[in-house]
MILUMGU-202029 format. One record per residue (C-alpha): y, x, z; residue number from 0. Coordinates in steps of 0.2 Angstrom, whole numbers, padded with zeros to 4 digits, always signed. Each point is the difference from the previous one (the first is absolute). Layout:
<nodes>
> c2_c1_c3_seq
> Y_X_Z_NUM
...
</nodes>
This chain:
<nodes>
> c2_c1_c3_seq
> +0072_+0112_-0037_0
> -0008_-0016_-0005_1
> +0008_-0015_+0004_2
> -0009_-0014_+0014_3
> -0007_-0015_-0011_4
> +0012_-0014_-0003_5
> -0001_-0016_+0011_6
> +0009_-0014_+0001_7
> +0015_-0002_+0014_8
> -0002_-0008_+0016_9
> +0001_-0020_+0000_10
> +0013_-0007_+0013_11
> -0009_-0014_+0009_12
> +0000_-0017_-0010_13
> +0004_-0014_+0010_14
> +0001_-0018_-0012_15
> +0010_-0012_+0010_16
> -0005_-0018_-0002_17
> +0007_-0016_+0011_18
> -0010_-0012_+0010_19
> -0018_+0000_-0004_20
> -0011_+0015_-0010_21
> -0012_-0008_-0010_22
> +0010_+0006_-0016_23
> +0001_+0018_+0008_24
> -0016_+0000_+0005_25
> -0008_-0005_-0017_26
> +0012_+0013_-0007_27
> -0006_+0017_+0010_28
> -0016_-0007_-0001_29
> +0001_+0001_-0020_30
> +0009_+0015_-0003_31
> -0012_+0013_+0013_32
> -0013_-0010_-0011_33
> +0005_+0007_-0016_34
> +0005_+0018_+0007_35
> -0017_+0001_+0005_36
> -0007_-0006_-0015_37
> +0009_+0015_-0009_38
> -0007_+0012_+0012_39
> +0013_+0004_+0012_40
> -0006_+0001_+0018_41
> +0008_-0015_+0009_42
> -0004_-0002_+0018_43
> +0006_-0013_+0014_44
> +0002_-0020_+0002_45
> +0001_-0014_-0007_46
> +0002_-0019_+0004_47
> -0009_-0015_-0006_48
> +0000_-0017_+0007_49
> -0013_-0017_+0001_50
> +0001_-0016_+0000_51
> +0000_-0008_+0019_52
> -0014_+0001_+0010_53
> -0009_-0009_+0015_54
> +0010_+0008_+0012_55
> +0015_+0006_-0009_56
> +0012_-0007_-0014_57
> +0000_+0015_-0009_58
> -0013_+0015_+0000_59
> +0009_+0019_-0004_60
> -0010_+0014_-0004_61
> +0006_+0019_-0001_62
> -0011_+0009_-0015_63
> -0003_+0018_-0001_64
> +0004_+0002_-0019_65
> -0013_+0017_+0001_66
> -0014_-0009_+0006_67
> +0005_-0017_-0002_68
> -0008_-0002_+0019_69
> +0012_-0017_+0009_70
> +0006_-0001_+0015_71
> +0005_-0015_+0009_72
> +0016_-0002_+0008_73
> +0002_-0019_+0000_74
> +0003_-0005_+0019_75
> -0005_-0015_+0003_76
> +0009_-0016_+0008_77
> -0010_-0017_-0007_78
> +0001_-0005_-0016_79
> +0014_-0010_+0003_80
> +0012_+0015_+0002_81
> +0013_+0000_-0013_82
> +0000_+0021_-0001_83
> -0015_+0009_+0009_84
> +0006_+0016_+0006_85
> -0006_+0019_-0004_86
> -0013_+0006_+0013_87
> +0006_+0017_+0005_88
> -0017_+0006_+0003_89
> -0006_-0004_-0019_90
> +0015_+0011_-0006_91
> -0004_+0013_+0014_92
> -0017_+0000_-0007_93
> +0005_-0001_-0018_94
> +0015_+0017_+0002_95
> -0017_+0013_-0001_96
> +0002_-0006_-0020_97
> +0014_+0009_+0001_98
> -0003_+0013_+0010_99
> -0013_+0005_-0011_100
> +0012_-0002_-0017_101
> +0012_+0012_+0010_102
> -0014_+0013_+0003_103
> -0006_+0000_-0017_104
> +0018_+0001_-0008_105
> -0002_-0014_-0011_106
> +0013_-0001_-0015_107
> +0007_-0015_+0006_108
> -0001_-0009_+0018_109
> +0002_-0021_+0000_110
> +0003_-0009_+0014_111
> +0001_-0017_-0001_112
> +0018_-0003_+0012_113
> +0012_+0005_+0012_114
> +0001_-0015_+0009_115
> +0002_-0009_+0020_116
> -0014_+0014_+0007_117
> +0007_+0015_-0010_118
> +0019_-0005_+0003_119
> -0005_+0003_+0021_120
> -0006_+0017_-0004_121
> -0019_-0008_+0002_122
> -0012_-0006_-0016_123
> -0001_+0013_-0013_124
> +0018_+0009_+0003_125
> -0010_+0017_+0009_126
> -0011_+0002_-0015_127
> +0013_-0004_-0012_128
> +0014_+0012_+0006_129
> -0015_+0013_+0001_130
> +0000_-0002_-0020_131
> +0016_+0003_-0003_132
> -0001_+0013_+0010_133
> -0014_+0009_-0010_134
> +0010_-0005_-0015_135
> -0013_-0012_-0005_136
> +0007_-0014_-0012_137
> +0001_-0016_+0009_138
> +0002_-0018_-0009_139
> +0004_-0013_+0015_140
> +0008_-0016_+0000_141
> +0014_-0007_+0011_142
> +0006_-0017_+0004_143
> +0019_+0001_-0001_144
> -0001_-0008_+0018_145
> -0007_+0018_+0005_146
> +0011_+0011_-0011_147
> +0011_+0007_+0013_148
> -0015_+0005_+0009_149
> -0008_+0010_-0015_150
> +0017_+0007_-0002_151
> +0000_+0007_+0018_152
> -0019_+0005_+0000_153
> +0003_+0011_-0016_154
> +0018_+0006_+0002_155
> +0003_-0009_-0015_156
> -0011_+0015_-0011_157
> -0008_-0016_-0012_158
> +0003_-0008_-0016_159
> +0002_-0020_+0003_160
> -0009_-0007_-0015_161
> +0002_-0019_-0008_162
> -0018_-0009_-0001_163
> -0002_+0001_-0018_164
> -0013_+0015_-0008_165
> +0011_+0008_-0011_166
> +0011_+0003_+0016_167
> -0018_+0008_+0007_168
> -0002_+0008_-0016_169
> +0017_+0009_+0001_170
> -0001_+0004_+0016_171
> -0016_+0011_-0003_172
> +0008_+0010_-0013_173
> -0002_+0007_-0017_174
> -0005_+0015_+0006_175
> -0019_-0005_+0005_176
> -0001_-0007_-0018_177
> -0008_+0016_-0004_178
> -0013_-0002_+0014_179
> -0003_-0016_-0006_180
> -0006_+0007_-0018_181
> -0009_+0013_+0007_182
> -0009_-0013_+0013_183
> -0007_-0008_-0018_184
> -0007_+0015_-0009_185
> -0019_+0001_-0003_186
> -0008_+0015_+0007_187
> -0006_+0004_-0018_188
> -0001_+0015_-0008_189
> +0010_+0009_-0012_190
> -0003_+0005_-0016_191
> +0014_+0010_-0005_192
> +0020_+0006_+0003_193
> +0010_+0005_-0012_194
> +0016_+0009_+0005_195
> +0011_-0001_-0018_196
> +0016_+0008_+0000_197
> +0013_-0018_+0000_198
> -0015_-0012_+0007_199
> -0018_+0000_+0010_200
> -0016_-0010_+0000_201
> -0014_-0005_+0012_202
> -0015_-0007_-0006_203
> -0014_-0008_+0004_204
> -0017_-0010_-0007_205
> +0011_-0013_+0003_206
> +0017_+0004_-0007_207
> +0015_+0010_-0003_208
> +0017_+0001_+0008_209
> +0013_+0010_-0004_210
> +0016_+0007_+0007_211
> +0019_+0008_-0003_212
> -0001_+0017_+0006_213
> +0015_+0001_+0013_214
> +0014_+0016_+0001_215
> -0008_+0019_-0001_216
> -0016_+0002_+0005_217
> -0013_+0013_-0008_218
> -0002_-0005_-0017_219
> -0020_+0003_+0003_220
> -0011_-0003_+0013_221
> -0019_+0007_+0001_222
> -0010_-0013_+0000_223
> -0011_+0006_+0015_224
> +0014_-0006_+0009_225
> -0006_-0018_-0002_226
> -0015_+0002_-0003_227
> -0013_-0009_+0013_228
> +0013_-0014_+0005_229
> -0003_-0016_-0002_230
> +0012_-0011_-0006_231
> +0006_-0009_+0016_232
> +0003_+0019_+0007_233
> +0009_+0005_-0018_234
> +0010_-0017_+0004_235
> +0005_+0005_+0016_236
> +0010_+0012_-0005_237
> +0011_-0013_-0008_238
> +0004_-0007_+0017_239
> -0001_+0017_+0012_240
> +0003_+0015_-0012_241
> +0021_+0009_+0000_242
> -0008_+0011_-0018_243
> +0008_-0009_-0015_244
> -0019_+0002_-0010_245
> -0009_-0006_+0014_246
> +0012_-0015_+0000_247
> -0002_-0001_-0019_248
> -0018_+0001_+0001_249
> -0001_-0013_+0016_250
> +0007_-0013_-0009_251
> -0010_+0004_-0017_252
> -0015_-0004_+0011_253
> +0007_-0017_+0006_254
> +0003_-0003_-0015_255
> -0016_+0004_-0006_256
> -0007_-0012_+0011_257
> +0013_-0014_-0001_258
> +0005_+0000_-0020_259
> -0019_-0002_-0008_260
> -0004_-0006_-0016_261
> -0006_-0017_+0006_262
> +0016_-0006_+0008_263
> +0007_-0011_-0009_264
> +0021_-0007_+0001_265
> +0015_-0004_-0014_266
> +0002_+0014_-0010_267
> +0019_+0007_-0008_268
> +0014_+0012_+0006_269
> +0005_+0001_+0018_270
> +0016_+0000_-0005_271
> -0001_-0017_-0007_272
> -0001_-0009_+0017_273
> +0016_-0001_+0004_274
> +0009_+0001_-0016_275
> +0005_-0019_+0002_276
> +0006_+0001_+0017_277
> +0018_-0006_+0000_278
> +0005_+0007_+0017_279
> +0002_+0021_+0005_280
> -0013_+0010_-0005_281
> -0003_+0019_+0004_282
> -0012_+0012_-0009_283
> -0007_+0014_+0010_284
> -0005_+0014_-0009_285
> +0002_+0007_-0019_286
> -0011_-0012_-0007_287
> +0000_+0003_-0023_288
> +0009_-0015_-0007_289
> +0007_-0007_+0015_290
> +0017_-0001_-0007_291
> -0007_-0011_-0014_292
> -0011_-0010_+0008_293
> +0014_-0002_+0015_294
> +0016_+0002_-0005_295
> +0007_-0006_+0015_296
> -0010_+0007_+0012_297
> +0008_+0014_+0013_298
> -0013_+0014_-0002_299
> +0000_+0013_+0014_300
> -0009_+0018_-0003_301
> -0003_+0016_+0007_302
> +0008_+0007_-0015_303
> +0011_-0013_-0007_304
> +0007_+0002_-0015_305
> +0016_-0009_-0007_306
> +0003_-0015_+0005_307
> -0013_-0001_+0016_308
> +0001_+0001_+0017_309
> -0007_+0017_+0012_310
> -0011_-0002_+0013_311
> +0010_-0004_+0014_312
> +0005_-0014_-0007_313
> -0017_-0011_+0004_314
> +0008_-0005_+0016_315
> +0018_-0006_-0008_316
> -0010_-0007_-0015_317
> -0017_-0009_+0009_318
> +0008_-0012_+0013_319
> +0005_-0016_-0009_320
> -0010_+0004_-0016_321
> -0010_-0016_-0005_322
> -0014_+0009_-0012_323
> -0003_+0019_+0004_324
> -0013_+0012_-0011_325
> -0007_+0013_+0006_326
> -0009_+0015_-0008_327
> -0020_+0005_+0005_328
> +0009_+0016_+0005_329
> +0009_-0006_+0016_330
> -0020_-0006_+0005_331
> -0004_+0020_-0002_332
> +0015_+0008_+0008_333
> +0000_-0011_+0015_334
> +0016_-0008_-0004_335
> -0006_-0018_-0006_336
> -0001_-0005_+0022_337
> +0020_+0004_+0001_338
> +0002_-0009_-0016_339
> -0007_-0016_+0007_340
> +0010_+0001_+0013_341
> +0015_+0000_-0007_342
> -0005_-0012_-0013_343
> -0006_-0014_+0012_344
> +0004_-0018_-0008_345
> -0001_+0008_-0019_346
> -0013_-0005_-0010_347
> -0009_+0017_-0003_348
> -0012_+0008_-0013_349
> -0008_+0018_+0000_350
> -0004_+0004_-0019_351
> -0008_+0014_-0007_352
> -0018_+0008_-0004_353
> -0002_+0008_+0019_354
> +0003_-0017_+0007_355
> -0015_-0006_+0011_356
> -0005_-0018_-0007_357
> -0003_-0009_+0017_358
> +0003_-0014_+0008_359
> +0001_+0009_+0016_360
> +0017_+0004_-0003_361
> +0008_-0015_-0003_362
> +0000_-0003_+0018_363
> +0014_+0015_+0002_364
> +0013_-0007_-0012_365
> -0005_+0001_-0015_366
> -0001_-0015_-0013_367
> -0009_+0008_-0015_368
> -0011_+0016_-0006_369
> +0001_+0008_-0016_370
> -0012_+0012_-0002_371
> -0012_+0011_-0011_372
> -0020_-0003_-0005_373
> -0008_+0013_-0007_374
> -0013_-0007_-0014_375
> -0005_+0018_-0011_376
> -0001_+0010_+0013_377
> -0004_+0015_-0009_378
> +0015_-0004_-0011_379
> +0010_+0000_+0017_380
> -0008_+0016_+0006_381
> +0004_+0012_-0015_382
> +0017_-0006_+0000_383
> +0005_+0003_+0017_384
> -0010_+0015_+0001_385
> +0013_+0007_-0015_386
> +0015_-0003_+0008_387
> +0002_-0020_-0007_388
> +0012_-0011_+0009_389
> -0001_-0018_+0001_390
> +0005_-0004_-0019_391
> -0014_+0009_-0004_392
> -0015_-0009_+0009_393
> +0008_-0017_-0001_394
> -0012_-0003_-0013_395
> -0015_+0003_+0006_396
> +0002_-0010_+0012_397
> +0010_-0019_+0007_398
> +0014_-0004_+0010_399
> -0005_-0013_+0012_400
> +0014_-0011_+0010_401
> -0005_-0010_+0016_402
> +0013_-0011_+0010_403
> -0002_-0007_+0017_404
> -0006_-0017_+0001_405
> +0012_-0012_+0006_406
> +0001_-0008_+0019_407
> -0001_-0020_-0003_408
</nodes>
């Protein structure tokens, strides 16, 4: 029996706690919806931006639908001589249909702009945000920490209190949608060709060529009706959605296809390299060839360790505390790269290896640098992974490519 697709676990609801004022927060939700739904995720719901005083009010607030970008005003107003104009309840009544319709539709993400003095009285917002989380619709709030106790008691505590920063945001999201978030990127572009080869896979395009570690057993031979017809998004769905280790393998061939092509440009070298100067604990996962050289004091952890390195199981003694972790492409394949960053937070992290997608996209999730694999003779590429070639073999006919997250100012 086939198993049901592969989607990402349900999202407590994200409350970031701020003190007096939310000018900060309100920026911040306002930013981070923005980017999600430049990505392509489905984000639905309210956000809050305030003006400059007016003739009749010292300061004008405006709740936005961030899917229409239609405003509503809220701003009750008491002279312009009032310190703090109040929110008109009948502006928020009329501004809840935003999300309403988020709910219906099942958006990816619900925002709402607070919790605050309406919601904490069981009035504002709260019916239509206790409705999402009663759908099991992600919500992103904010909470002054005068209304804490409140949200505590209108959830039953079921949340996650979040600081005001975005990689607190970021974190709270999960590494689990950063395969959504590859997908979202994809060009609906045809495909060329799949090869299936008996150690790796390609997917190629008129635009380029990705490859990818083939992952445990799985047939050594696939017909090739049984892509034939997709494009590449679908083909790079499977990446994100498929339980089949070829499908897997050939999902992320075709994000990497798209993501790794011959005019992206970044420092070139061995992964390995990046952290070979780091003076404090670094762990190695996965059986990389040379690691002991290029490492020597790195703790290496493997599925099949050999002497001197540590099994599996030790990711979650090993990770917690480590200031540089690497990370091989195939933990991106077999799913276990989002439990990784987990239990790596506050490391400095790199995913190297040829299946590693070169994207900024997901530097956002934790990781610091990108070492990956472009294909320049393709052909070259083709006939060897079509033979049964591994890695050493097409290095050549191709580049590694490392890209590392810019840094905050």
């Amino acid at each position: 029996m086939p198993l049901p697709p592969a989607f990402p676990p349900p999202l407590r609801p994200g409350a970031v706690i701020h003190g007096p004022g939310s000018y900060g927060v309100d920026a911040l939700l306002d930013g981070f919806t923005a980017e999600l739904t430049r990505r392509g995720f489905r984000v639905g719901g309210l956000v809050q931006r305030n003006h400059g005083p007016g003739d009749d009010c010292a300061e004008r607030m405006e709740l936005v639908d961030v899917a229409t970008g239609h405003a509503y005003d809220i701003t009750q107003r008491l002279g312009r001589e009032s310190q703090s104009c109040r929110v008109d309840p009948t502006g928020v009544a009329e501004a809840s249909q935003a999300i309403r319709r988020a709910v219906a539709e099942r958006v990816d993400l619900l925002v709402v702009n607070k919790f605050a003095g309406l919601e904490s009285h069981g009035d504002g917002l709260s019916d239509e945000m206790l409705t999402a989380i009663a759908e099991g619709i992600p919500l992103l709030t904010s909470v002054g920490s005068r209304y804490l106790n409140e949200w505590q008691t209108a959830t039953g505590g079921f949340c996650e209190l979040l600081s005001p920063v975005e990689d607190a945001l970021w974190r709270w999201w999960g590494p689990q949608r950063l395969y959504d978030d590859l997908v979202n990127g994809v060009a609906d572009t045809a495909v060329r060709r799949v090869v299936t080869g008996a150690k790796w896979v390609l997917v190629e395009t008129d635009a380029g060529l990705g490859v990818a570690a083939r992952q445990g057993d799985s047939e050594l031979a696939a017909a090739p009706e049984r892509w034939a017809g997709r494009s590449l998004r679908d083909l790079a769905a499977l990446a994100a959605r498929s339980w089949d280790p070829l499908e897997i393998a050939v999902g992320v061939a075709a994000l990497n296809a798209h993501y790794n092509h011959p005019g992206l440009t970044g420092a070139p070298g061995n992964g390995l390299d990046l952290f070979a100067k780091v003076e404090g604990r670094v762990v190695v996962v996965g059986g990389f060839p040379q690691v002991a050289q290029r490492m020597p004091r790195a703790q290496v952890i493997d599925m099949t360790p050999r002497d001197g390195e540590h099994p599996e199981a030790a990711c979650d003694w090993l990770l917690p505390g480590a200031d540089a972790v690497a990370v091989t492409a195939s933990a991106f394949a077999n799913r276990t790269l989002p439990r990784l960053l987990r239990v790596s937070a506050g490391a400095r992290v790199a995913m190297i290896g040829p299946g590693t997608p070169l994207t900024p996209r997901l530097f956002d999730y934790g990781i610091e640098s990108l070492a990956g694999f472009v294909a320049e003779d393709r052909e070259a590429v083709v006939r060897t992974i079509a033979a049964g070639g591994g890695s050493r073999d097409f290095h050549p006919f191709g580049r590694m490519v490392t890209l590392h997250r810019p840094h905050h100012s």
